[in-house]
C-alpha positions in Angstrom: -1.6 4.9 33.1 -1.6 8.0 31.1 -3.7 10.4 32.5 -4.7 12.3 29.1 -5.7 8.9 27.5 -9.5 8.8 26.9 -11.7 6.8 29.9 -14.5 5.8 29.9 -17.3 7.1 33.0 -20.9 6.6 33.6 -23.2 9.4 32.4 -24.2 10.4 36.0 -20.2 10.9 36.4 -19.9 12.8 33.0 -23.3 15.0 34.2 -21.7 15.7 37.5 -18.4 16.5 35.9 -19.6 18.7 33.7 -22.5 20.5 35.8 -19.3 21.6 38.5 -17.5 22.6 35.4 -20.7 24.7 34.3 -21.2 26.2 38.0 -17.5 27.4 38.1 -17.6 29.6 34.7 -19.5 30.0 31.4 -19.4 27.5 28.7 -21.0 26.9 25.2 -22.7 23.6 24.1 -20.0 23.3 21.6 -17.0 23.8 24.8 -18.9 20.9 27.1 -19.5 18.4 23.5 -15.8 18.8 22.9 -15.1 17.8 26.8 -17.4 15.0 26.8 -16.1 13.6 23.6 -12.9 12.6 25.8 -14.8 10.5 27.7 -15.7 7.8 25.3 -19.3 8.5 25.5 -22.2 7.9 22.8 -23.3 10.3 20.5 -27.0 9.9 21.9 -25.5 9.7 25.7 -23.9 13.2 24.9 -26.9 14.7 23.6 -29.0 13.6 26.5 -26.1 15.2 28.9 -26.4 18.4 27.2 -30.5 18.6 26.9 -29.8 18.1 30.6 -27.2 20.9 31.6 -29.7 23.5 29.6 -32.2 22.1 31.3 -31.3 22.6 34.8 -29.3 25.8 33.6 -25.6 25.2 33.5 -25.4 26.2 29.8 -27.2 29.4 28.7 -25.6 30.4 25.4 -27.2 34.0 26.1 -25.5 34.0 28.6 -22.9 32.7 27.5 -22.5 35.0 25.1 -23.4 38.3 26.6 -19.9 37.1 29.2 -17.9 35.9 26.0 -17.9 39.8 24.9 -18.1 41.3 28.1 -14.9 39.3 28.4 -12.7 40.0 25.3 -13.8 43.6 25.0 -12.9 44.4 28.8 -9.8 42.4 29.0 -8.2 41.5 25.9 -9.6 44.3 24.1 -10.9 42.7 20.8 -13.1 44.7 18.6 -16.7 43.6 17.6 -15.8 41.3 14.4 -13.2 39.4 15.7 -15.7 38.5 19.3 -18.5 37.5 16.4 -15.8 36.0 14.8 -15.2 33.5 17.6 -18.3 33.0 18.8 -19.7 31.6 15.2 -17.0 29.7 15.4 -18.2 27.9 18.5 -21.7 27.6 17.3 -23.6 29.9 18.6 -26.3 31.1 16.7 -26.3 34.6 14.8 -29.3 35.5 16.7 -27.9 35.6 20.2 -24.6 37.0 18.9 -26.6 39.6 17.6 -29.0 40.0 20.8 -26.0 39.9 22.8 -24.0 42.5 21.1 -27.2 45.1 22.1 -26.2 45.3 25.5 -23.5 46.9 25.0 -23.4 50.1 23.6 -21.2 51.4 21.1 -19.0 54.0 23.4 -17.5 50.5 25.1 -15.9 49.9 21.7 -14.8 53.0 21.1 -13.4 53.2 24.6 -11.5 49.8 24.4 -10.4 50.8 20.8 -9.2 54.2 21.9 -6.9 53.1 25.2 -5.4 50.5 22.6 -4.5 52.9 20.5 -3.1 55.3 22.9 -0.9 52.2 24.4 0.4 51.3 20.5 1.4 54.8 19.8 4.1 54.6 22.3 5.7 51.8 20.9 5.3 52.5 16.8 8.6 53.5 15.3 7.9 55.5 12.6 9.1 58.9 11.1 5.3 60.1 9.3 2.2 60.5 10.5 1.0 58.8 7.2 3.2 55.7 8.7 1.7 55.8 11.9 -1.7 56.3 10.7 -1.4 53.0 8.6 0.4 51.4 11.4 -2.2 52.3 13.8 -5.3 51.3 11.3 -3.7 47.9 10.0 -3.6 47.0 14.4 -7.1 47.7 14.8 -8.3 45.4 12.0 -6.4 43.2 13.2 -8.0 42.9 16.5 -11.1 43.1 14.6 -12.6 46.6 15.0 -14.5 47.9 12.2 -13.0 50.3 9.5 -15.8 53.0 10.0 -14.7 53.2 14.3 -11.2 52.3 14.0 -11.0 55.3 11.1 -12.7 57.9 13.7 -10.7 57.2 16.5 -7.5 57.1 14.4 -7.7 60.9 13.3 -8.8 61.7 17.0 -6.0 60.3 18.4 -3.3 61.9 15.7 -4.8 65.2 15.7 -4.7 65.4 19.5 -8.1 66.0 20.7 
């Protein structure tokens, strides 16, 4: 039998499954509806799994949200667009994103954006500071810092202070 083939389980099984899930790490409505979907479950049976997990607390999409930047500012240092980026993606309402973005002050971006920047300089080949500078902007965009921050911390970081 394969074992990634859909199943189908009871919804005490898929509740249970889900709640240990919940109780290990954070996850978004949208994360658990996607895992459940494998299971060969009803729309309505879904739902009521869901309405449960909130219930009883396993999903918190605050919370959810506040560790989802916590998370890819800390460790995979991503800038604030590219975090609201992904977390509209999942679902999660503009609101909370919003909220959630409150708690954490703008030095943490500029901190994680700076350290990135010192890291890249080591490894850009280039032979002006014009070409670093462009370099240097174009990777911060990329990892979705804003122009304003990522503009800053550029000429701090080429004019040496």
């Amino acid at each position: 039998m394969n074992k990634d083939a859909p199943r189908q389980i009871s919804e005490e099984k898929a509740f249970v499954l889900m709640a240990t899930l919940c109780a290990k790490r954070e996850y978004c409505t949208l994360d658990i509806r996607k895992k459940l979907s494998r299971y060969l479950l009803d729309d309505n049976v879904i739902d009521k799994i869901i309405d449960r997990l909130k219930a009883e607390k396993y999903i918190n999409e605050a919370r959810y949200c506040h560790s989802f930047i916590n998370d890819k500012l800390r460790f995979d240092k991503w800038g604030r667009k590219k975090i609201e980026f992904t977390l509209r993606q999942k679902q999660i309402p503009l609101e909370l994103i919003s909220n959630a973005f409150l708690e954490f002050p703008d030095d943490m971006f500029n901190e994680s954006l700076e350290t990135l920047f010192r890291n890249k300089l080591k490894t850009i080949k280039s032979n002006s500071d014009k070409e670093k500078r462009f370099k240097l902007i174009r990777f911060a965009i990329g990892r979705g810092f804003l122009m304003d921050e990522t503009l800053t911390c550029v000429e701090r970081i080429l004019s040496g202070k």
